[in-house]
C-alpha positions as CSV (number, residue, x, y, z in Angstrom):
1,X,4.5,5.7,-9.6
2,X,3.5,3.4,-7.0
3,X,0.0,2.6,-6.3
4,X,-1.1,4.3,-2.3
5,X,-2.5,1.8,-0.5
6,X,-4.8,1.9,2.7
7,X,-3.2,0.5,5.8
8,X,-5.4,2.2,8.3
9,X,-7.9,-0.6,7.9
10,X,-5.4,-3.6,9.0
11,X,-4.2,-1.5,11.4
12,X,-7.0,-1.5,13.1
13,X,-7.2,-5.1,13.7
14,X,-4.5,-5.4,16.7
15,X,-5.4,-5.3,20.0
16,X,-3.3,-5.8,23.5
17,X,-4.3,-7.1,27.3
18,X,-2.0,-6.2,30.1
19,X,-2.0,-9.0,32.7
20,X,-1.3,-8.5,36.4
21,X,2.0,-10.7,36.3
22,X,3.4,-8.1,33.5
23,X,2.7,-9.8,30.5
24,X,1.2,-8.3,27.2
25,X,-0.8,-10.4,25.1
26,X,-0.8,-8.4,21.9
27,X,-4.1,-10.1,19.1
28,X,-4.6,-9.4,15.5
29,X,-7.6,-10.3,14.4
30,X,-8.9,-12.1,17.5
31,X,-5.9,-14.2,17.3
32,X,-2.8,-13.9,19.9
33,X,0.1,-13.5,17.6
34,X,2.9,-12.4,20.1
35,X,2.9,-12.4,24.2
36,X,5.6,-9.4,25.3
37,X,7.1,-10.4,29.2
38,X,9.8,-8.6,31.3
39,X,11.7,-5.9,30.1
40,X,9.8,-5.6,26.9
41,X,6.3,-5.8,28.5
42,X,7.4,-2.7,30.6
43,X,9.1,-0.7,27.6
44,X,5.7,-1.5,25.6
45,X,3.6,-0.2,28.5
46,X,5.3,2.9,29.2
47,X,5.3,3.9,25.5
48,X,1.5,2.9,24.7
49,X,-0.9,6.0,24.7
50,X,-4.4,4.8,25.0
51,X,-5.5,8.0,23.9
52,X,-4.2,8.0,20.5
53,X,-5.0,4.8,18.7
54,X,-3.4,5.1,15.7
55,X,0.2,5.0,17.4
56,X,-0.7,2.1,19.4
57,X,-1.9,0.2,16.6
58,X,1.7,1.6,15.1
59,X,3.7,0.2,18.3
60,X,1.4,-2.9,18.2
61,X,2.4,-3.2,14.3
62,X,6.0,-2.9,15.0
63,X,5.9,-5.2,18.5
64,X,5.2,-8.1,16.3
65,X,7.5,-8.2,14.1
66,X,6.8,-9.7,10.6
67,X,4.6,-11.9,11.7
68,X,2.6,-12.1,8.1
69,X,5.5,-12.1,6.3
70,X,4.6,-15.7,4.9
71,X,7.0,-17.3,6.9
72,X,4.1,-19.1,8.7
73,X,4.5,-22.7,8.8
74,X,1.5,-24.9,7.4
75,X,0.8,-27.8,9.3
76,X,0.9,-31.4,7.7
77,X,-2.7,-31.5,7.1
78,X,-2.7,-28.4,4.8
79,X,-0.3,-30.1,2.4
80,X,-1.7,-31.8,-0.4
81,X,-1.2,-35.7,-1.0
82,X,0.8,-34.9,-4.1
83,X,3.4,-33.3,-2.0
84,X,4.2,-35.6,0.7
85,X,5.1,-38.4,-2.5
86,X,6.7,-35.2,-4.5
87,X,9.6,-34.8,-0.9
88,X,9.3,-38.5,-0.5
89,X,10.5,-39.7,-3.5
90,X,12.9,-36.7,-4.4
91,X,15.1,-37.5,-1.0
């Protein structure tokens, strides 16, 4: 059988801010990952209970998607020489 793992722990890292103009800045780790506006902003806020955190870490989970997922793009810099001549010369 599968090995349990804790989620609680990364759960725990999200965080939202509501601003006056109706936007939700949702953050994981200190980082904003995902800015909700309009019609999603309000179905967000009207579902959040403030009172019980795990579920709003839960919506805040499932607001941003897969957003670790490894589908984050590198920028140039974090490439290594070797790879820019590897794509150069393959082309």
């Amino acid at each position: 059988m599968g090995q349990m793992v804790d989620t609680s722990k990364h759960l725990s890292e999200f965080r939202f801010k509501a601003s006056k103009n109706g936007k939700v800045f949702i953050f994981w780790t200190n980082r904003m990952v995902k800015t909700l506006s309009g019609e999603q902003a309000r179905n967000f806020l009207t579902k959040v209970n403030p009172s019980d955190e795990h579920s709003v870490q839960l919506l805040l989970a499932k607001a941003t998607g897969n957003f670790k997922r490894g589908n984050e793009r590198k920028s140039p810099k974090t490439y290594k020489k070797e790879d820019y001549n590897a794509r150069s010369v393959s082309g």
